[in-house]
Backbone as CSV, one residue per row, in Angstrom:
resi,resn,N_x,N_y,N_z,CA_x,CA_y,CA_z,C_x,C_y,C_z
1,UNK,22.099,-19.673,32.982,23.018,-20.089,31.917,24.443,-19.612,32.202
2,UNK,24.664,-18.293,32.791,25.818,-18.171,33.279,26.900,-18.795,34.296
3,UNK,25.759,-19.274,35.035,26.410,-20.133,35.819,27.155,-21.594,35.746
4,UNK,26.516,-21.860,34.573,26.742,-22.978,33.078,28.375,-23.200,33.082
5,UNK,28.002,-21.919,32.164,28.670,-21.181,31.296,30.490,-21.302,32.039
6,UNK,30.032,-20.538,33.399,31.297,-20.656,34.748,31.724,-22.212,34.790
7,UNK,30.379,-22.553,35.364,31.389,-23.876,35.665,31.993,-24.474,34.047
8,UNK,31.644,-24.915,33.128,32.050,-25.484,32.082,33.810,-24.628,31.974
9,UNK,33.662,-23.294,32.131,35.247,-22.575,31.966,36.024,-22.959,33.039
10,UNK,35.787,-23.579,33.694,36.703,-24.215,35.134,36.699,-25.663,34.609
11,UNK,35.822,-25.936,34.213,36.221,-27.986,33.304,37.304,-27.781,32.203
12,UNK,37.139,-26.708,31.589,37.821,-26.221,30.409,39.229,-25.836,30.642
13,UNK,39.484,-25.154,32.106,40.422,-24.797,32.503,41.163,-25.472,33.214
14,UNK,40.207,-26.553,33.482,41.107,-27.722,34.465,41.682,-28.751,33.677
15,UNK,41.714,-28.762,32.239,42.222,-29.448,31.750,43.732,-28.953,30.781
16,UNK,43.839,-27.702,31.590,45.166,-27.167,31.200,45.987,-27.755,31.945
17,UNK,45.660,-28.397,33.131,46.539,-29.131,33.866,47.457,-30.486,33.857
18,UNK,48.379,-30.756,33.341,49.046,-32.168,32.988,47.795,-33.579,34.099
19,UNK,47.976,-33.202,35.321,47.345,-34.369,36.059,46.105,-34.455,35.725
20,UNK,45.546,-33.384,35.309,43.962,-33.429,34.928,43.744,-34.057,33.966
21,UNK,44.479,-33.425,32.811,44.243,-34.175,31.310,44.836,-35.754,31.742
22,UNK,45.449,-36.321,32.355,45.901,-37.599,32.261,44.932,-38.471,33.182
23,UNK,44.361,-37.581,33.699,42.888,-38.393,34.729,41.778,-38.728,33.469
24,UNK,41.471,-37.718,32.721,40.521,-37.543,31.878,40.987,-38.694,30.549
25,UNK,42.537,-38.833,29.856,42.731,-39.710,29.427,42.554,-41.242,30.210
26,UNK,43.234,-41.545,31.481,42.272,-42.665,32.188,40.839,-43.185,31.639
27,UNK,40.223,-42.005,32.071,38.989,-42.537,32.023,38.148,-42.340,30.840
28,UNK,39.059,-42.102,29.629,37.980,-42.799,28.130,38.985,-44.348,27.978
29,UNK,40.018,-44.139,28.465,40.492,-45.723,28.281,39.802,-46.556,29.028
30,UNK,39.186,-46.361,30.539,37.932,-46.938,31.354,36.879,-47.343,30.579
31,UNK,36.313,-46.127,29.987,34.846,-46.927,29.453,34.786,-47.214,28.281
32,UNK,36.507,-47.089,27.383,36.526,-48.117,26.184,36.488,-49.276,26.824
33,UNK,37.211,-49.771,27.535,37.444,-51.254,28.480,36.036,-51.501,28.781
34,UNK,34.899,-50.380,29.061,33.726,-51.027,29.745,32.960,-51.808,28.297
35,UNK,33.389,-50.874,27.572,32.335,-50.810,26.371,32.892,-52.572,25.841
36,UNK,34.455,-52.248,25.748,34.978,-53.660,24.611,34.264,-55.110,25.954
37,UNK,34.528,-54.939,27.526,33.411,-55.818,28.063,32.178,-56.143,28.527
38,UNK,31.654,-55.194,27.772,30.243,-55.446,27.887,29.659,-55.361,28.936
39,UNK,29.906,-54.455,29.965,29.487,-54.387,31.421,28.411,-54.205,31.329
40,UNK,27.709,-54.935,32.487,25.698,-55.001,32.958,25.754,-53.398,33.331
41,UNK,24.482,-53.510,33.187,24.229,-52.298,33.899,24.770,-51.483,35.458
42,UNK,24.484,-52.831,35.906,25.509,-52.465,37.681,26.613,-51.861,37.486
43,UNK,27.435,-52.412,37.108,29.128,-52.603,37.070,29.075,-51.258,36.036
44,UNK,28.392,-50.900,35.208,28.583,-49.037,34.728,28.382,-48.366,35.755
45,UNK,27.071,-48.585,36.505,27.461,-47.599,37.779,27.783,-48.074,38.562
46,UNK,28.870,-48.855,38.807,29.945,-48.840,39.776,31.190,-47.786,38.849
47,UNK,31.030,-48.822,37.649,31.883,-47.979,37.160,32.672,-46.565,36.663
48,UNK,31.313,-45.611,36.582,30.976,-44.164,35.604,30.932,-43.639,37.973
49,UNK,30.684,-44.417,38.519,30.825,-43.697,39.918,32.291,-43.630,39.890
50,UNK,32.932,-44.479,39.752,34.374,-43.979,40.072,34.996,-43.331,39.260
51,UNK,34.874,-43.172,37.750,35.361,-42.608,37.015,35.324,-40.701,37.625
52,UNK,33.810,-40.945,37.523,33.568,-39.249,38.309,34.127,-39.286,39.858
53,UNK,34.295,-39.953,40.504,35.321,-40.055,41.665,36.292,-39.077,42.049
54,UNK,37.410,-39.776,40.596,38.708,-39.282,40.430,38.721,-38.002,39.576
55,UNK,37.670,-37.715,38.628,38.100,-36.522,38.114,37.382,-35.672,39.172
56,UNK,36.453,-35.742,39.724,35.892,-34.943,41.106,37.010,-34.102,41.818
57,UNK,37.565,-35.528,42.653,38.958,-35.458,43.161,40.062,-34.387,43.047
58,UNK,40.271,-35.143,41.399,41.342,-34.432,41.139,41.430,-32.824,40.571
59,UNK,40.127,-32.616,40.044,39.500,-30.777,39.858,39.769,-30.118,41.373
60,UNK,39.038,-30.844,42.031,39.084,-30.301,43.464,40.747,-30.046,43.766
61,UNK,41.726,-31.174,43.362,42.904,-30.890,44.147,43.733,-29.886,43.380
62,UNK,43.340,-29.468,42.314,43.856,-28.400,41.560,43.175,-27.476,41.506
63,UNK,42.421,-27.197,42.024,41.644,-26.214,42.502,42.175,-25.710,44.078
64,UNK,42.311,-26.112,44.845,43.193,-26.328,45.799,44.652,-25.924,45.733
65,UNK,45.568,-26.406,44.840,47.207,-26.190,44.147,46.867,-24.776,43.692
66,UNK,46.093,-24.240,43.057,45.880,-22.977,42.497,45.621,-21.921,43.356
67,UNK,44.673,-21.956,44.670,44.605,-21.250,45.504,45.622,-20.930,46.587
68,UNK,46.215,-22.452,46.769,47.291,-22.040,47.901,48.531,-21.237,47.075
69,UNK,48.900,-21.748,45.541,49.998,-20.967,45.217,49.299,-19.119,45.312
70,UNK,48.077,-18.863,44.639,47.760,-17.768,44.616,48.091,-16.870,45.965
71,UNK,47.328,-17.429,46.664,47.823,-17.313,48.570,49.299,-16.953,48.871
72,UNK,49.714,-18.344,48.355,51.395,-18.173,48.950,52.343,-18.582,48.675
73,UNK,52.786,-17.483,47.130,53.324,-18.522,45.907,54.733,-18.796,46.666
74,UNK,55.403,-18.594,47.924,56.571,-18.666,48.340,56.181,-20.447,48.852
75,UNK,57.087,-21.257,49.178,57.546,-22.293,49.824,57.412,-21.922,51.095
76,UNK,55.912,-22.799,51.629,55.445,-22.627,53.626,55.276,-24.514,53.412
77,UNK,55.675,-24.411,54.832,55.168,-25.705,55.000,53.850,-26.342,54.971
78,UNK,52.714,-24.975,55.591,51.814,-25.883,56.318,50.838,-25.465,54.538
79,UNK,51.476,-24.687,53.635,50.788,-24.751,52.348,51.057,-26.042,51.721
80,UNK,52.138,-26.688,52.186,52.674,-27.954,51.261,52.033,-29.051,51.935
81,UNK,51.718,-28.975,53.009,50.544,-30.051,53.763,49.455,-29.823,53.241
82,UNK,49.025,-28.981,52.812,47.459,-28.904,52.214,47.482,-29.439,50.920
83,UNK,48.508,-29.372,50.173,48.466,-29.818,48.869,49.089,-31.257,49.492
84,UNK,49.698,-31.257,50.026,49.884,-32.650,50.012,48.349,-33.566,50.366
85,UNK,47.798,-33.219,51.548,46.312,-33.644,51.946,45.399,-33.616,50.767
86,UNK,45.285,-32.554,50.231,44.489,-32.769,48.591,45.142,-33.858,47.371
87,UNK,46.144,-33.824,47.857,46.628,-34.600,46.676,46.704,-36.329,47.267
88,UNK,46.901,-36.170,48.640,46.229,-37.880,48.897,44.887,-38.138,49.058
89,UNK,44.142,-37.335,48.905,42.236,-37.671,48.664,42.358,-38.455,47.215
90,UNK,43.245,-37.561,45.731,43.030,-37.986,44.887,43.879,-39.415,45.080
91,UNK,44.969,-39.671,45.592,45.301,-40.724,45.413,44.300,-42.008,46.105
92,UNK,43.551,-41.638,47.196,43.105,-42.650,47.466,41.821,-42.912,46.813
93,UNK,40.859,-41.766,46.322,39.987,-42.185,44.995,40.470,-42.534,43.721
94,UNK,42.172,-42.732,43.375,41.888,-43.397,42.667,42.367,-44.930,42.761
95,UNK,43.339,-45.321,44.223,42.698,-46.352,44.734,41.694,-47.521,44.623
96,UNK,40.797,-46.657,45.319,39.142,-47.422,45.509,39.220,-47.779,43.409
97,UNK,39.180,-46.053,42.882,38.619,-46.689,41.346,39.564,-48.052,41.247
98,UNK,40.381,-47.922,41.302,41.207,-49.116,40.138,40.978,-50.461,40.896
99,UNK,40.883,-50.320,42.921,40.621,-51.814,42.690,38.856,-52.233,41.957
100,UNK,38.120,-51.306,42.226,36.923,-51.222,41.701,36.966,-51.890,40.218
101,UNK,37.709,-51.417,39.797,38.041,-51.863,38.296,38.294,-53.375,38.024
102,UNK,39.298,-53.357,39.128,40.414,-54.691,39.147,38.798,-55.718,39.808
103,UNK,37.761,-55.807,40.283,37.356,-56.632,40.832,36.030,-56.898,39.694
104,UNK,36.116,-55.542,39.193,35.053,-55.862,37.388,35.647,-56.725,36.051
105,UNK,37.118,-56.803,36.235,38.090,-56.906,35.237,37.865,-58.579,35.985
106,UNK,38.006,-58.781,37.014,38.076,-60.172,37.083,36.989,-60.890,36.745
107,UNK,35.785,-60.578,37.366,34.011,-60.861,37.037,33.970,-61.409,35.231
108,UNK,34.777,-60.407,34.428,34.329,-60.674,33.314,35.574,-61.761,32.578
109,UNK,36.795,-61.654,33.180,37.391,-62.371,32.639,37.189,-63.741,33.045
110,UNK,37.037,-64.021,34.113,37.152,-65.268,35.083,38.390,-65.482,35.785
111,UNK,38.950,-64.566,35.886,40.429,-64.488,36.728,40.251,-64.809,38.173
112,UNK,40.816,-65.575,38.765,40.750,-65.430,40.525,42.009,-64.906,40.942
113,UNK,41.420,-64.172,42.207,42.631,-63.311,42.927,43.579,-64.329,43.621
């Protein structure tokens, strides 16, 4: 239970973060959108996969921002490459999510690309 307990205070704590909380806002606006279209079963887990994707992602990359400042709260380069490298993982999961999105959003509307 402690171990619970830990991780839940690191979900808890990761949402002190501006980019975090605005990932986490994303994605109840996601599965209101899933909910108001009625997605099959598939297309939730396509969908609820990418959602956890990006907040995956993006815990990880602030988890990451937190250690290197702890490390080396001065201005290094090769610390600003690491955050930069963490911080393009999240950009490219959320990428994949949105065209993921964009190719569910068409399915139900009848939109062609």
């Amino acid at each position: 239970m402690k171990k619970f307990a830990d991780a839940w205070r690191g979900i808890t704590t990761s949402l002190q973060h501006r980019s975090v909380r605005i990932q986490y806002l994303l994605a109840v606006a996601a599965l209101l959108a899933g909910i108001f279209l009625k997605l099959s079963f598939e297309d939730w887990k396509t969908f609820l996969l990418c959602i956890a994707l990006v907040l995956i992602s993006e815990t990880f990359n602030t988890a990451i921002e937190k250690l290197c400042d702890a490390l080396h709260p001065q201005y290094d380069e090769k610390i600003g490459q690491v955050k930069d490298l963490s911080a393009g993982a999240v950009l490219l999961a959320s990428l994949y999510a949105a065209l993921q999105a964009l190719l569910i959003l068409i399915k139900y509307t009848g939109e062609r690309l």
